[in-house]
C-alpha positions in Angstrom: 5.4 4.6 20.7 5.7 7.1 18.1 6.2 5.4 14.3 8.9 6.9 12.5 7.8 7.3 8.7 10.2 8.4 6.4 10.2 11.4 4.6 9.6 10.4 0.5 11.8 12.2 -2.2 10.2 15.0 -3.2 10.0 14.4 -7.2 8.1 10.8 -6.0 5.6 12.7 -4.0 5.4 15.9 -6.7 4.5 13.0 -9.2 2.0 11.6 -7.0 0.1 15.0 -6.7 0.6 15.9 -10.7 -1.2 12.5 -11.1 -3.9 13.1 -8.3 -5.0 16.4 -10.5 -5.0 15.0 -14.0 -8.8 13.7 -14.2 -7.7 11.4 -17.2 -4.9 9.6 -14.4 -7.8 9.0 -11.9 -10.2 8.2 -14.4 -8.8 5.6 -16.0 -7.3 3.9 -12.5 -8.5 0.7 -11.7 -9.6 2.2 -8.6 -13.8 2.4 -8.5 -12.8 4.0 -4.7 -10.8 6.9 -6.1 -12.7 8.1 -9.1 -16.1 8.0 -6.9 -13.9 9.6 -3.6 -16.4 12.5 -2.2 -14.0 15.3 -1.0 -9.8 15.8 -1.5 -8.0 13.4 -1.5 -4.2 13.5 -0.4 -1.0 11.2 0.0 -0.1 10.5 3.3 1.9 7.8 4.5 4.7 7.7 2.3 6.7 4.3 3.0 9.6 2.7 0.7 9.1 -0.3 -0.5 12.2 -3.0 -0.9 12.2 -6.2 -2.2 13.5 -9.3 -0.7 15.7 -10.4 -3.3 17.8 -13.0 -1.6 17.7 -14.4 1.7 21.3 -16.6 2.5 21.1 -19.5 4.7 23.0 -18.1 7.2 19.7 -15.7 7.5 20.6 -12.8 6.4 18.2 -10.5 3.4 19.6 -8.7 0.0 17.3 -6.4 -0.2 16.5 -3.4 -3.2 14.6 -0.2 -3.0 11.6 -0.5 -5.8 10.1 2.3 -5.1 7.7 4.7 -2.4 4.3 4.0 -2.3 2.3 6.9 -0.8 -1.7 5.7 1.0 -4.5 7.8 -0.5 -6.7 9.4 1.9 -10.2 11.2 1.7 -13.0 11.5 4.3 -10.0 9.7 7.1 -9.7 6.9 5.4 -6.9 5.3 3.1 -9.2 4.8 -0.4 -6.7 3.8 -2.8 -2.8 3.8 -3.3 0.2 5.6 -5.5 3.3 3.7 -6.3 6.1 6.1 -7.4 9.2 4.6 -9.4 13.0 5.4 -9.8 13.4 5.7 -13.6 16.8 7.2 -15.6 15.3 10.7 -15.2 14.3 10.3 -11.5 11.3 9.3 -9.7 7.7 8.8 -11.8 4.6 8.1 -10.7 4.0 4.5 -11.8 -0.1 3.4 -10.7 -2.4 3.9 -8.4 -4.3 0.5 -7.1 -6.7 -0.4 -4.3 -7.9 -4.0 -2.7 -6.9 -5.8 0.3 -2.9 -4.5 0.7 -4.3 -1.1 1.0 -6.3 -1.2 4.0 -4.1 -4.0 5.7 -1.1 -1.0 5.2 -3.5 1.1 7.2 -4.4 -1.5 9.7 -0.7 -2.5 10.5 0.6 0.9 10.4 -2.2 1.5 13.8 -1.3 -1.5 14.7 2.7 -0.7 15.3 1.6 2.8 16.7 0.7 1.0 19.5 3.6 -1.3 20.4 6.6 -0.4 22.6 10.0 0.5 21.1 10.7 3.6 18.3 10.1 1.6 14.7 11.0 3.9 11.2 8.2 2.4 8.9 8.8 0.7 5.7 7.3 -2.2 3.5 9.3 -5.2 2.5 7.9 -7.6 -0.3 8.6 -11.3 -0.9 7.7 -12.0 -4.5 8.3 -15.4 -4.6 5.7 -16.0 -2.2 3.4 -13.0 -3.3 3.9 -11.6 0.3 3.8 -8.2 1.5 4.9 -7.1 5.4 5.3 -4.2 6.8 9.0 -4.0 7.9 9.4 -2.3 11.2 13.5 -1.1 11.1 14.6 -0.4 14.9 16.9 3.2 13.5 14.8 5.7 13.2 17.3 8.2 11.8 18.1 5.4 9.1 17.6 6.2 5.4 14.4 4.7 4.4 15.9 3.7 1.0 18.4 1.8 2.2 19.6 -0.7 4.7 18.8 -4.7 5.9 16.4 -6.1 7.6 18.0 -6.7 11.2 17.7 -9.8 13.1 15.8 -7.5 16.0 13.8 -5.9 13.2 9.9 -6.9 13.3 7.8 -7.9 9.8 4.1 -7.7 10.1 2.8 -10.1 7.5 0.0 -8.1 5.3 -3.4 -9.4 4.4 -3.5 -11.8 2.5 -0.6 -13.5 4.1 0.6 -16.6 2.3 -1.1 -19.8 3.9 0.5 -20.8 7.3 1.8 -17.2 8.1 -0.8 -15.2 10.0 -1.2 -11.9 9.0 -1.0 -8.9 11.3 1.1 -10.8 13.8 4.7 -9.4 14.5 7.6 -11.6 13.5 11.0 -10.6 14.6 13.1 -10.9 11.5 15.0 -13.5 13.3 12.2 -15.9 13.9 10.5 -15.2 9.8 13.4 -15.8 8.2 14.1 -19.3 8.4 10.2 -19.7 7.6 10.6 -17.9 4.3 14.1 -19.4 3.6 12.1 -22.3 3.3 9.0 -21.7 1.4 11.4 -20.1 -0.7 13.4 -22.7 -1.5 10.2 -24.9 -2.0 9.1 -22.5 -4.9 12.6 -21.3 -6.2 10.7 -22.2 -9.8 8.5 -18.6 -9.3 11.9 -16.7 -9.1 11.2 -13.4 -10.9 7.6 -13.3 -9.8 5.8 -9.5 -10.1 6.1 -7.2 -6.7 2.6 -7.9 -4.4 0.5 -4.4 -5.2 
């Protein structure tokens, strides 16, 4: 199938680059894989990340945009990543970060390239259970920013998954749901936890 990614604004991904060639951005990154990175490096992969902000028990999401996160590459391989944020004068590069979300991103993304059905790429975060999925939306011509997961929509749990959900393993929204309606409701004291990097 072809994986639909959607295209990032363009002040995120002009404030990925501006950071990408300031050597005091890079240098002081926690991101050993980045400052020692052999070659160009370039974001690719731009994907908008939403966060899972309510889920009703009638199993629909509430969902908000927090912001694009664009994959680092260098030598063909993701390395490291930029997150870009919407701030009252636009959107600002936030951070760049590496460890296991970055090259489970990579893994999932070739992972839906090779099932059936058109999917528009995004990334969908649970913070209350420090989760991270990549949210395959079934309209392509969608905006990226926007929208609900879908009951038909398919979330691909990102290493590490929380215990009991396997990572890399399709969900339809419909069948995830209920599980995280109720590990949610089992930690409702962690409301307000930080976004998974």
């Amino acid at each position: 199938m072809q994986l639909h990614v959607p295209p990032a604004p363009a002040p995120a991904l002009r404030s990925v680059l501006t950071a990408l060639a300031s050597p005091t951005a890079v240098r002081e990154a926690p991101t050993p894989s980045l400052r020692t990175a052999q070659g160009p490096v370039t974001p690719e992969l731009p994907l908008p990340v939403h966060v899972l902000d309510q889920i009703a028990p009638a199993g629909t999401a509430a969902t908000r945009l927090a912001g694009w996160r664009f994959l680092i590459r260098c030598g063909g391989r993701a390395v490291a990543a930029a997150e870009t944020m919407l701030t009252p004068d636009g959107w600002a590069f936030s951070h760049f970060f590496e460890g296991p979300y970055v090259t489970s991103t990579e893994r999932a993304l070739r992972q839906a390239e090779s099932m059936a059905g058109p999917y528009q790429a995004r990334l969908l975060s649970v913070p209350e259970l420090y989760m991270l999925t990549l949210w395959l939306h079934g309209d392509c011509e969608a905006d990226g920013a926007s929208g609900h997961p879908a009951a038909t929509d398919l979330l691909v749990p990102l290493a590490p998954a929380p215990p009991g959900i396997a990572a890399h393993r399709p969900h339809s929204v419909a069948d995830l749901l209920p599980v995280l309606i109720l590990r949610v409701t089992r930690t409702a004291p962690m409301l307000g936890s930080p976004t998974p990097a």
